[in-house]
C-alpha positions in Angstrom: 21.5 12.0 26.6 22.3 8.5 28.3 19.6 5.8 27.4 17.0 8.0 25.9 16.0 10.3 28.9 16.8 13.9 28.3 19.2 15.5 31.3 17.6 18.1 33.4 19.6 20.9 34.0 18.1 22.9 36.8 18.1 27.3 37.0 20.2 27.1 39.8 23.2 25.0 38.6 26.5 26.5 36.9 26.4 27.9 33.2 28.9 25.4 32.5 27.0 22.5 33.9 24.3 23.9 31.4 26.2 24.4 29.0 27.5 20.8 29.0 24.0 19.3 29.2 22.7 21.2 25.9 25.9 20.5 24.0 25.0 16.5 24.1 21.4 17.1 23.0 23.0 17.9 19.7 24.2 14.1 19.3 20.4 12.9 20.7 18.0 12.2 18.4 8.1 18.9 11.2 7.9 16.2 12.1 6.3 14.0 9.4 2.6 14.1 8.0 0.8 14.1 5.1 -2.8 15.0 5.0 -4.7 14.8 2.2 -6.8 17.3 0.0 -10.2 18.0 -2.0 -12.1 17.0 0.8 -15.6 16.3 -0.1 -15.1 15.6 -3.8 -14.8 12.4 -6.0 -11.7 10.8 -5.7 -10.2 10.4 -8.7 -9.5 6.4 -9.7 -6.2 5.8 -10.2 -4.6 2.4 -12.0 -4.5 -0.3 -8.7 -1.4 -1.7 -10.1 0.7 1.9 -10.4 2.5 2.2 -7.1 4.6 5.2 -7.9 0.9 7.1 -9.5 -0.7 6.2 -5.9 2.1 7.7 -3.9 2.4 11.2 -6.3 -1.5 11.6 -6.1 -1.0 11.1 -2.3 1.7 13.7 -2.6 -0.3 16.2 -5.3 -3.3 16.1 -2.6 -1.0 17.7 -0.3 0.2 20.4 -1.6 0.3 24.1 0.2 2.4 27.5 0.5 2.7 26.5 3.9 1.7 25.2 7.3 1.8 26.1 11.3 0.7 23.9 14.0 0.9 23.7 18.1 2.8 20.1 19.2 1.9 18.4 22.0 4.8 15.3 22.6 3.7 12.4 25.1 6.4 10.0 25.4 5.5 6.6 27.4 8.1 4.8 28.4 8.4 1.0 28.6 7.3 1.0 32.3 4.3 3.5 31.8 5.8 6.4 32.5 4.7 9.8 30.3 6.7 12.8 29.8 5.3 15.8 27.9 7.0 18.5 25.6 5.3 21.2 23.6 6.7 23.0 20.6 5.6 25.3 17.8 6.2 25.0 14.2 6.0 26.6 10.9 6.7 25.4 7.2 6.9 27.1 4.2 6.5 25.1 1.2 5.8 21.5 0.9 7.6 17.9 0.4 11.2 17.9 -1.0 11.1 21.7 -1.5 10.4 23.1 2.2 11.9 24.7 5.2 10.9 24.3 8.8 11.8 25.9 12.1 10.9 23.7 15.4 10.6 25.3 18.5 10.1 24.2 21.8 8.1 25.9 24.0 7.5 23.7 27.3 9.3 22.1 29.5 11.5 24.9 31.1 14.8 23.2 30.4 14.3 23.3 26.5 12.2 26.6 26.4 13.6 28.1 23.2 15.7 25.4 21.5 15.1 25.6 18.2 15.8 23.5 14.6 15.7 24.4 11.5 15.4 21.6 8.3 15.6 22.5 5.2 14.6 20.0 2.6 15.2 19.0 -1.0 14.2 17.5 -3.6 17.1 15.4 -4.6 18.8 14.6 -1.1 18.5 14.5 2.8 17.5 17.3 4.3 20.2 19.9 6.1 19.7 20.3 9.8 20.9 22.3 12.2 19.5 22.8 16.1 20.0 26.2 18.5 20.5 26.3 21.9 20.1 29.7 23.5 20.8 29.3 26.8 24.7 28.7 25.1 23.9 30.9 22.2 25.3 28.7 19.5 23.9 26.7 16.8 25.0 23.1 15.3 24.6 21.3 12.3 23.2 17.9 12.7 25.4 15.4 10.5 23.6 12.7 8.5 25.0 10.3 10.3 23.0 11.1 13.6 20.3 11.6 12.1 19.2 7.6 13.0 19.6 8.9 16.7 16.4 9.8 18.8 15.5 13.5 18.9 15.0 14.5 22.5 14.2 11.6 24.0 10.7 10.7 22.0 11.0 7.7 19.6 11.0 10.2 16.6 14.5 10.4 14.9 15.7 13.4 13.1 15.3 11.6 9.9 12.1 11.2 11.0 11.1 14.8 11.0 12.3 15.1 7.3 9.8 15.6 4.3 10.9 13.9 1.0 9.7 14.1 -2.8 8.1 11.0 -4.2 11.1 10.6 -6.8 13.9 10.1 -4.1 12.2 6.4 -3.7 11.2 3.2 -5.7 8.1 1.5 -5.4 6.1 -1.7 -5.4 2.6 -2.3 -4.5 2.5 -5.0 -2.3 -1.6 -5.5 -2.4 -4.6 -4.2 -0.8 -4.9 -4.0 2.9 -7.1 -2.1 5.9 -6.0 0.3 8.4 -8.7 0.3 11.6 -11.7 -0.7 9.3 -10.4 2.0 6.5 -8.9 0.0 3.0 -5.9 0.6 2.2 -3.0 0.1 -0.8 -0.2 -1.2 1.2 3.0 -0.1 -1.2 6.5 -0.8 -0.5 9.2 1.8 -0.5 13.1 1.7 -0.9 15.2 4.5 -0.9 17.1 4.9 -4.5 20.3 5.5 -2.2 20.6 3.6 0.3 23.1 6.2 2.4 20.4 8.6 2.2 18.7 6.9 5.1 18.9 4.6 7.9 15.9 2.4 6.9 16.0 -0.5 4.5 12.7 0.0 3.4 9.3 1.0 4.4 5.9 -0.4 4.5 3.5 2.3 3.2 -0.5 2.0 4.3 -2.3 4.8 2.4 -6.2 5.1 2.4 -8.2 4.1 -0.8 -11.3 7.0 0.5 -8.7 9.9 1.1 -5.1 8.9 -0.5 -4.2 9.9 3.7 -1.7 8.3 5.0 -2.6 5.4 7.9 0.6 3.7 8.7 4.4 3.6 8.0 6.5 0.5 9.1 9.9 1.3 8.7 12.8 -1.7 8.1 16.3 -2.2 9.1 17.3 -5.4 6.9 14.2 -7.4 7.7 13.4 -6.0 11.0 10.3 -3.3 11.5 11.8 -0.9 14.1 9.0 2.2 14.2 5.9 2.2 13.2 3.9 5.1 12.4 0.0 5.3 13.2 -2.0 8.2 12.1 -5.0 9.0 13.5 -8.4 11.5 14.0 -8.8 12.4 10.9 -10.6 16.0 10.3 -11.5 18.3 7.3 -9.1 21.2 7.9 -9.3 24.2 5.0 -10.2 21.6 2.6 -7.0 19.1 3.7 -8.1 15.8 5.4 -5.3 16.0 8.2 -4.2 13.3 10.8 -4.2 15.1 14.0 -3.0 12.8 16.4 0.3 10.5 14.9 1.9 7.9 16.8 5.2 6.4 16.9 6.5 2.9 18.4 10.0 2.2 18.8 9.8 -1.5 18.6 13.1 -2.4 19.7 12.7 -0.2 23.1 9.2 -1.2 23.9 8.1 2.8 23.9 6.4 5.0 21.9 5.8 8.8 21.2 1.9 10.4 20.7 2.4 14.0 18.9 -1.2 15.8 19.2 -1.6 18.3 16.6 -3.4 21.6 17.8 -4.3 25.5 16.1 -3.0 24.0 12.8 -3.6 26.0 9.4 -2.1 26.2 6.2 -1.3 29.0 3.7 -0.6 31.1 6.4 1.3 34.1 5.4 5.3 33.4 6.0 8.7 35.2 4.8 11.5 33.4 3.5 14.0 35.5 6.0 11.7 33.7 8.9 13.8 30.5 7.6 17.4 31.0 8.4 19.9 30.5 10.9 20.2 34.1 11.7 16.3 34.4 12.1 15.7 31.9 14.9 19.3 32.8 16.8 17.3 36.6 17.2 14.2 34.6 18.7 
């Protein structure tokens, strides 16, 4: 995929044509939320000055067997222009102890590519990303993972879920997020290989322990930020339904719309393999 723009293959051209296009998508670059629970009861005051208690309350909040949710993908360009993808997805279990299967269901030309992450507790997530229309899979290696998955400004890191304890923090102060206060918290990964960001700037909301914003750090420079937005009551979860990201360095960004989502929806741990979405 040359400059961030996804290569069309049309119906009509050669298999091997095809078959070329989809085998570069695998070097392109469950994606990333956090909602927050107990909706509608006291929130529970935690210590100001405990960074780390703020971010495993945010965490505990969140907590569910699993989750399933419609994508709608609007990527504007630097010059205005908006191009749309649509995928499912389904998650069993939550943070640093989950697994996910992506799939795309619209446009035509990615129509049944599939990924499946599997996350842990301890380390980056495995990856690997299905192509049928060449019926074979591939593992993503950690060190594409800083690459942008599918031309949006998401990378594959960036659709990784991580426990709490793979990160050190520091609470930088108190802050608001469209009117909303905030703790604004700082977090650095405890290995530094383990990601392609420095650090990040955390925003998370005083009312809800939601998320509101992520700024994400090279060295000193903030190359994505992550906005969260409308906000809604959904089996108990406060959820951000609409999340947006900004790559900051290429002057676009990506809006993923969140539709038909529920949680503790009945799943089987055999729906989470290789060999499950290659018979999809």
């Amino acid at each position: 995929m040359n400059s961030g723009h996804l290569l069309i293959t049309k119906t009509r051209r050669s298999r091997r044509h095809t078959k070329q296009l989809l085998y570069k998508m695998f070097f392109v670059t469950f994606v990333f939320f956090v909602p927050s629970r107990y909706a509608g009861l006291e929130v529970r005051t935690v210590a100001a000055d405990n960074a780390r208690q703020i971010v495993e309350e945010a965490q505990k909040r969140t907590d569910v067997k699993s989750q399933r949710y419609e994508g709608l993908l609007q990527v504007f360009d630097a010059k205005g222009k908006i191009s749309d993808k649509r995928w499912n997805i389904d998650r069993l279990g939550a943070h640093g102890d989950s697994r996910a299967v992506l799939r795309f269901t619209a446009p035509a030309e990615v129509k049944g590519v599939a990924m499946l992450i599997v996350n842990h507790p301890d380390r980056a997530s495995d990856q690997w990303m299905w192509a049928p229309a060449v019926e074979r899979d591939r593992r993503i290696a950690l060190q594409d993972r800083s690459t942008r998955f599918f031309g949006t400004d998401f990378s594959f890191e960036d659709l990784e879920e991580r426990d709490v304890n793979q990160y050190e923090y520091v609470l930088i102060g108190d802050d608001a997020v469209d009117g909303v206060a905030c703790w604004k918290i700082q977090s650095t990964p405890k290995e530094a290989k383990s990601s392609q960001y420095s650090r990040s700037l955390v925003w998370i909301r005083k009312d809800t322990y939601a998320l509101a914003r992520i700024e994400n750090f090279i060295k000193d420079q903030v190359v994505r930020r992550l906005a969260y937005s409308d906000y809604a009551n959904i089996q108990g979860i406060w959820t951000a339904r609409a999340l947006e990201m900004s790559d900051l360095r290429r002057g676009s960004r990506t809006r993923l719309s969140l539709g038909n989502l529920q949680y503790n929806v009945p799943m089987k741990d055999e729906d989470f393999t290789l060999q499950a979405i290659r018979r999809q």
